[in-house]
C-alpha positions as CSV (number, residue, x, y, z in Angstrom):
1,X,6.3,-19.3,4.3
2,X,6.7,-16.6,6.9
3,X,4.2,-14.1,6.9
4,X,4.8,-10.6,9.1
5,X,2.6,-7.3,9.0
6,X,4.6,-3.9,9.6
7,X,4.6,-0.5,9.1
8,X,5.2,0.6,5.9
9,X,8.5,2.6,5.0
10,X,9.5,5.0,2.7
11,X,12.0,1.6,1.0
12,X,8.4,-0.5,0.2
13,X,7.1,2.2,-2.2
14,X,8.3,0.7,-4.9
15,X,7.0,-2.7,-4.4
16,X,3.4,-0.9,-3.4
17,X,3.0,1.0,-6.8
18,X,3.9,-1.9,-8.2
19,X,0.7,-3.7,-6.4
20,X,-1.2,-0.3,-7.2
21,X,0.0,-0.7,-10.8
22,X,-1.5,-4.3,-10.6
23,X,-4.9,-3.5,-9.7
24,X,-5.2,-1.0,-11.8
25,X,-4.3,-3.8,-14.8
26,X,-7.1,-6.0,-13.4
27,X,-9.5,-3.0,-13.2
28,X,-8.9,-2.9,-17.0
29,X,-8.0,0.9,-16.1
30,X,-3.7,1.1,-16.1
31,X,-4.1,4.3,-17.3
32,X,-6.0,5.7,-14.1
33,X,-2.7,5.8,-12.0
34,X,-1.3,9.1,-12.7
35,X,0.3,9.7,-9.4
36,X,4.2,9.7,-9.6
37,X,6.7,7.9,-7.4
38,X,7.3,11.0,-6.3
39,X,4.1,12.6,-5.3
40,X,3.7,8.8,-3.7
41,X,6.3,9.1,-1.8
42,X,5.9,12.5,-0.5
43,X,2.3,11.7,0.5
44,X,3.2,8.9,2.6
45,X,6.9,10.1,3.8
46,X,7.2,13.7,3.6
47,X,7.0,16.4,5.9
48,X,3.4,16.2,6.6
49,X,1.7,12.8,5.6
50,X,-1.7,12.6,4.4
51,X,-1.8,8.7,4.3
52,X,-0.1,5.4,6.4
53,X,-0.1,2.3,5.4
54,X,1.0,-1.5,6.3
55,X,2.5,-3.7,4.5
56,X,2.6,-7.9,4.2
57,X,5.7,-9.3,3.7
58,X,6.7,-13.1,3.4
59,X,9.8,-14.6,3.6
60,X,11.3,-17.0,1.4
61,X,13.8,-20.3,2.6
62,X,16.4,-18.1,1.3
63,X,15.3,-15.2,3.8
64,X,14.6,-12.2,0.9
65,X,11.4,-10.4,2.4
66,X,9.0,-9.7,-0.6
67,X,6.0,-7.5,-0.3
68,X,2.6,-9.4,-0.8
69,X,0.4,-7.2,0.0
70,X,-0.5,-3.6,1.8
71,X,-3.6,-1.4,3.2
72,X,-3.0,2.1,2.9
73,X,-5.1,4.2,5.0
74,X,-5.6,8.0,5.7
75,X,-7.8,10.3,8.5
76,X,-10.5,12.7,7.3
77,X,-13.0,14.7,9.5
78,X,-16.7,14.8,9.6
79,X,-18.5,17.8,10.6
80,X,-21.5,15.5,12.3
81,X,-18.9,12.7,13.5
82,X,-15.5,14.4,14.2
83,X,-12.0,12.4,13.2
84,X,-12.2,9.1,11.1
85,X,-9.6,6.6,9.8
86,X,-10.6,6.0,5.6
87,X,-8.9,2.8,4.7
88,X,-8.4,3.5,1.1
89,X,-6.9,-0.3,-0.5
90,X,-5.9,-3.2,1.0
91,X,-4.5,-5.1,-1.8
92,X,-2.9,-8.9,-1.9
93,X,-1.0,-9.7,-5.3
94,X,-2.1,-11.9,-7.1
95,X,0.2,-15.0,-6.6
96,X,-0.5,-14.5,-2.8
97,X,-4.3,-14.3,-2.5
98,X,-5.8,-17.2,-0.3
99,X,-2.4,-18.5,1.1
C-alpha cells in the first residue's frame, strides 16, 4: 500500500464529506452536518477560501487512489498574538486507522 499526502482539490470533496459524514456517525451526532456540498465546496474552492486542507490517499495494486484520510485547516487572528493556523479535523477512516 502506497500512501501519499497532497493538497486537497476541489475533485476530493466528495470523498471528505463522506469522512466528515463518518465522524459525525461515530459522534452519535449525523444530524450535526448541515453544511451542503455546496457551501463545502465554496469554502474550500471559491473565490475567496476560508479553509485548506490535505488529503491521504493510498493506492491500490490496481492503481485507483482512494482517499483515507484529510486535515482541514483554516487561519484566524488574535488581537494579543496576530495570524494563526486552526487545524480544525484531521480525520483517518475507519478501515485505515493504525496502518
Amino acid at each position: 500500500m502506497n500512501i501519499k499526502i497532497r493538497p486537497a482539490t476541489k475533485a476530493d470533496c466528495p470523498a471528505m464529506m463522506k469522512l466528515i459524514k463518518e465522524l459525525a456517525l461515530f459522534e452519535k451526532a449525523p444530524d450535526e452536518v448541515t453544511v451542503s456540498m455546496e457551501q463545502f465546496i465554496e469554502g474550500g474552492f471559491g473565490p475567496t477560501p476560508v479553509w485548506w486542507a490535505y488529503v491521504a490517499t493510498f493506492t491500490t495494486v490496481d492503481e485507483n487512489e482512494y482517499i483515507s484520510g484529510f486535515a482541514l485547516y483554516y487561519i484566524r487572528y488574535s488581537t494579543w498574538k496576530g495570524q494563526r493556523m486552526y487545524l480544525e479535523d484531521i480525520l483517518v477512516t475507519e478501515k485505515m486507522r493504525g496502518k
